[in-house]
KOLKOLBA-275086 format. One record per residue (C-alpha): residue number from 0; residue in three letters; chain; z, x, y negated. Coordinates in Angstrom, 1 decimal, always signed. Layout:
BEGIN
     k     r   c       c3       c1       c2
   NUM   ALA   A        Z        X        Y
...
***
This chain:
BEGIN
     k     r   c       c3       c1       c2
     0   UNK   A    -24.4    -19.4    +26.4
     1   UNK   A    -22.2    -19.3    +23.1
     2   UNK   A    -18.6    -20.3    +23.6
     3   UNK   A    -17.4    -23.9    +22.0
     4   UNK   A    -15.7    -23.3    +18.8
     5   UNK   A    -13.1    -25.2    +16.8
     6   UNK   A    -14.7    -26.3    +13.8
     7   UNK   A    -11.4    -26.2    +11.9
     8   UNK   A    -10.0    -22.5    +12.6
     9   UNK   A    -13.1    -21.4    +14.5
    10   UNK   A    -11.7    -19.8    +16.8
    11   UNK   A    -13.1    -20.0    +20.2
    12   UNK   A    -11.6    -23.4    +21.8
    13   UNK   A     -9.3    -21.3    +24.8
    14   UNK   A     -7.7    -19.1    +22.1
    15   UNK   A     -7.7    -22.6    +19.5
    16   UNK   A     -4.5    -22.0    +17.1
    17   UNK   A     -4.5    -25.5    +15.5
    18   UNK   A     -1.3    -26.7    +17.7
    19   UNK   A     +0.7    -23.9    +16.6
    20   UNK   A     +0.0    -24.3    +12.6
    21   UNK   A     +2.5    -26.3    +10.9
    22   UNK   A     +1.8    -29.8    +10.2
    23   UNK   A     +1.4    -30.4     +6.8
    24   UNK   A     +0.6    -27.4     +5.6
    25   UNK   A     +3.5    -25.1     +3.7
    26   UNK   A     +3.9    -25.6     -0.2
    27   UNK   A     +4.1    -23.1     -2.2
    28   UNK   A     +3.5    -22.6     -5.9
    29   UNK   A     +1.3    -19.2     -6.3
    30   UNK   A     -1.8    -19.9     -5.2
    31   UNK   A     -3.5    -17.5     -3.1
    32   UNK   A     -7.7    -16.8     -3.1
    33   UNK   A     -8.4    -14.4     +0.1
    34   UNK   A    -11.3    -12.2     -0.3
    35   UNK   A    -12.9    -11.5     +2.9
    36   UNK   A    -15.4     -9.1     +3.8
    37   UNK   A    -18.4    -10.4     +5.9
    38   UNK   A    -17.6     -8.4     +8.7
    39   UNK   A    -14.1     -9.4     +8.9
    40   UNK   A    -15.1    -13.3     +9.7
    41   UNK   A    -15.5    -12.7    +13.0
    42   UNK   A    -12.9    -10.7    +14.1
    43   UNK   A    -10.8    -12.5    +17.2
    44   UNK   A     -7.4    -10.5    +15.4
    45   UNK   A     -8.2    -11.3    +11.8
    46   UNK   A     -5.5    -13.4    +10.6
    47   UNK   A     -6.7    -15.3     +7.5
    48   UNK   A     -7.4    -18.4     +9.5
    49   UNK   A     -3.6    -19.0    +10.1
    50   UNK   A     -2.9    -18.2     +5.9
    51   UNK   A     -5.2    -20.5     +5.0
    52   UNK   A     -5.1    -23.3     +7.4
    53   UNK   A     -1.2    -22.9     +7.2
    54   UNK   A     -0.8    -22.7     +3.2
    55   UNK   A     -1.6    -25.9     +1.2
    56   UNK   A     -3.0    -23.7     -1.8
    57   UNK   A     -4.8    -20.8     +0.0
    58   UNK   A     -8.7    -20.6     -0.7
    59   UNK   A    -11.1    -18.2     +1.4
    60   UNK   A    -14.3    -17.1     +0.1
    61   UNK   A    -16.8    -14.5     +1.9
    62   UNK   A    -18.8    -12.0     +1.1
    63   UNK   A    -19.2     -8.4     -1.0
    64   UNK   A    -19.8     -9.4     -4.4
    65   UNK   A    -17.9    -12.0     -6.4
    66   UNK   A    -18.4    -13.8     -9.4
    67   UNK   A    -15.2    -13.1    -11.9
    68   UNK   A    -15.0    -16.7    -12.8
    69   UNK   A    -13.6    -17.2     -8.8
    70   UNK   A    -10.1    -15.4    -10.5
    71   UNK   A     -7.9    -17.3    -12.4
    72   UNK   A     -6.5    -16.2    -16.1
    73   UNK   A     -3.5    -13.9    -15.8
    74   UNK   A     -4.7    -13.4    -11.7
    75   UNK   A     -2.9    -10.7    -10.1
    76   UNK   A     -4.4     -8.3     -6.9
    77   UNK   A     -2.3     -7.9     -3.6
    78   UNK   A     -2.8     -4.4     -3.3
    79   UNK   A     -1.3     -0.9     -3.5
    80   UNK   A     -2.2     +1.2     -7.0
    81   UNK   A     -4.5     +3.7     -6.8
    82   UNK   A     -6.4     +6.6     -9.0
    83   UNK   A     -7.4     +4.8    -12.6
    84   UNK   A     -6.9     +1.3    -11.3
    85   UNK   A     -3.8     -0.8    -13.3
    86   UNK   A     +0.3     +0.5    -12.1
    87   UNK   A     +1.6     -1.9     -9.5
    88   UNK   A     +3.7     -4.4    -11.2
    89   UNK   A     +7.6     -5.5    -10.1
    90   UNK   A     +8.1     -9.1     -9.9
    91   UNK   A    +10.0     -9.1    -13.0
    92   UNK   A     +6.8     -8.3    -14.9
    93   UNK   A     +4.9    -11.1    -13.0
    94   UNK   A     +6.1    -14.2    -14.3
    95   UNK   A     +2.5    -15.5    -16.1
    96   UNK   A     +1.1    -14.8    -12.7
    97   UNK   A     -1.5    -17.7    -11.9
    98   UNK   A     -2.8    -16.6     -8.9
    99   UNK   A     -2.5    -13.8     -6.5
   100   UNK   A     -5.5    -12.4     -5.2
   101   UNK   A     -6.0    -10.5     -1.1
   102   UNK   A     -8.9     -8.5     +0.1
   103   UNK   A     -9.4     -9.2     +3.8
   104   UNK   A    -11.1     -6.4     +6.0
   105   UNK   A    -10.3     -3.2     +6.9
   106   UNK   A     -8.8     -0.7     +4.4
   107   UNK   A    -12.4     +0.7     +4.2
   108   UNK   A    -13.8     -2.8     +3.6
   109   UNK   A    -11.6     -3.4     +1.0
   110   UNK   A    -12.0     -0.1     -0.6
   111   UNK   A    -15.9     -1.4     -1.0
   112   UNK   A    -14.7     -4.6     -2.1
   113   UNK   A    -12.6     -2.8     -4.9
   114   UNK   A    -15.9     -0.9     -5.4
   115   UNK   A    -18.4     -3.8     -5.6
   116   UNK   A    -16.3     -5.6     -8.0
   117   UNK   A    -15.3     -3.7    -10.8
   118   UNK   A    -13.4     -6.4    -12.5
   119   UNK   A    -10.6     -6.4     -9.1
   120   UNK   A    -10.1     -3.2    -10.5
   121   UNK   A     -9.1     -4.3    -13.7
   122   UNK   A     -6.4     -6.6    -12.2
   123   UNK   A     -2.9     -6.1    -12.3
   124   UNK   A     -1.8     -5.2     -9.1
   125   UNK   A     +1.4     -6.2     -7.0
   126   UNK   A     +2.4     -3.7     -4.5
   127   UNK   A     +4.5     -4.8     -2.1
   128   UNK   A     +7.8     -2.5     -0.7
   129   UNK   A     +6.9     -0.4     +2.4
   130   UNK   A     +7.9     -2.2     +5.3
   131   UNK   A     +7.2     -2.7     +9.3
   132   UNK   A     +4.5     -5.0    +10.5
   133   UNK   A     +4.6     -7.4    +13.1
   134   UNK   A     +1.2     -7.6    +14.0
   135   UNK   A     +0.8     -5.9    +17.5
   136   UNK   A     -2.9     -6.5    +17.9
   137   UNK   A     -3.8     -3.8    +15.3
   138   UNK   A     -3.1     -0.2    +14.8
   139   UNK   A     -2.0     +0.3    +11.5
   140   UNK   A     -2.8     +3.9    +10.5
   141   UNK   A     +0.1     +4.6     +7.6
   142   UNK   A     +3.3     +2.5     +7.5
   143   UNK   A     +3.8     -0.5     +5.6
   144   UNK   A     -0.2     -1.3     +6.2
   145   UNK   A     +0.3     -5.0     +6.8
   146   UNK   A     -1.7     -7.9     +8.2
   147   UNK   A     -3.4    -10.4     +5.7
   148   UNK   A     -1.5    -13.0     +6.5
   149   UNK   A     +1.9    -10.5     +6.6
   150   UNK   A     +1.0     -9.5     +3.1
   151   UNK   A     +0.6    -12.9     +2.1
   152   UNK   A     +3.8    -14.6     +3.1
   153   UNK   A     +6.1    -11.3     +2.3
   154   UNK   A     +4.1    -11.6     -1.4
   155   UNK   A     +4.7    -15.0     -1.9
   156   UNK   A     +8.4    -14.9     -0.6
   157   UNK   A     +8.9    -12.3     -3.2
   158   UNK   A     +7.6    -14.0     -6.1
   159   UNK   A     +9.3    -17.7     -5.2
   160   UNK   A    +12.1    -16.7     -2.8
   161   UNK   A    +12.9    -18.8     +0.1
   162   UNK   A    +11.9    -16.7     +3.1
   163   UNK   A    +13.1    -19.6     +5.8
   164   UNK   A    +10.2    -22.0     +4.5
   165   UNK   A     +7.7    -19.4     +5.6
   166   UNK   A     +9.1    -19.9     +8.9
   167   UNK   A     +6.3    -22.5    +10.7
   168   UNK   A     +3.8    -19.9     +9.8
   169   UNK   A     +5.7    -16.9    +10.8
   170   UNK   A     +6.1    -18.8    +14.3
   171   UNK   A     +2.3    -19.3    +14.3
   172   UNK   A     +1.2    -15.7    +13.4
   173   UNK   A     +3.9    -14.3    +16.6
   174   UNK   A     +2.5    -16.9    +18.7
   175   UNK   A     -0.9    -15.6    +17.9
   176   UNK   A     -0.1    -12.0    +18.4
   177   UNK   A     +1.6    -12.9    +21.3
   178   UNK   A     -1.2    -14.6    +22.6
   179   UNK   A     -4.0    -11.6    +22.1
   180   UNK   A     -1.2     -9.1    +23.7
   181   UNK   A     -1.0    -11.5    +26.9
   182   UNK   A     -5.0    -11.4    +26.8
   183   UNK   A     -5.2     -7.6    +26.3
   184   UNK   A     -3.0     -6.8    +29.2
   185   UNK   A     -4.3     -9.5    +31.7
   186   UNK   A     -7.8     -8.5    +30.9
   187   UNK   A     -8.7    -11.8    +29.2
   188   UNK   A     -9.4    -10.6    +25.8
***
């Protein structure tokens, strides 16, 4: 028998994060399109349900292969530089930025989603400073690898300032992780 679900952050109803999101949800002025990889969707620790429900200008689409008309003009990719792709910007050379753009999944996943949509690729890219995670739940394997939703707030406090705002969803995402590390160690999860 499947377990009930929460239509809005479909999440299995016990583990339900609506309560904890803040109410309405944070303004902010860069809007954000998340990218997620299919197999990502399902995942009880992936964390785009908080960004999204929690962000009034957040947008999630699924799947591998995206049309290039989902990306703004002057869109800019959440992600470190790599080989031939486009030098990670500084803020400073942000400021026509109409939308930032996250691949959710693993780094694998993402490295297909890079792969399977060439015009990503073309994308300027922000790189963010290398810094700790909070996210318990996962392993990251080099430092400064970073949650989606992590990546997403510390982007957008970079690029409009005013960390405390951030705060509601900040307390969300710690009550989520600390909510999967009580599950892991009582054997719940």
């Amino acid at each position: 028998m499947a377990r009930a679900v929460c239509p809005r952050c479909e999440r299995p109803l016990s583990t339900c994060l609506c309560a904890t999101l803040p109410a309405p949800p944070l303004a902010h002025r860069t809007p954000l399109l998340i990218l997620q990889h299919p197999a990502e969707a399902g995942h009880a620790k992936n964390t785009t349900a908080l960004l999204t429900l929690g962000l009034q200008s957040a947008r999630l689409l699924r799947g591998e292969v995206f049309d290039a008309n989902v990306a703004q003009p002057a869109a800019t990719l959440l992600y470190p530089g790599e080989g031939e792709a486009p030098a990670p910007q500084h803020v400073s050379q942000l400021s026509q930025l109409s939308q930032l753009i996250l691949l959710d999944g693993s780094w694998r996943q993402s490295r297909r989603l890079l792969a399977a949509n060439p015009w990503l690729a073309a994308l300027p890219r922000l790189a963010l400073p290398e810094q700790a995670g909070r996210y318990a739940l996962r392993r990251a394997h080099r430092p400064g690898q970073l949650s989606t939703l992590e990546a997403g707030l510390h982007a957008l406090a970079l690029l409009e300032g005013g960390t405390e705002r951030f705060e509601p969803l900040w307390a969300a995402f710690d009550a989520f992780v600390q909510g999967g590390l009580y599950r892991r160690e009582t054997g719940m999860a």
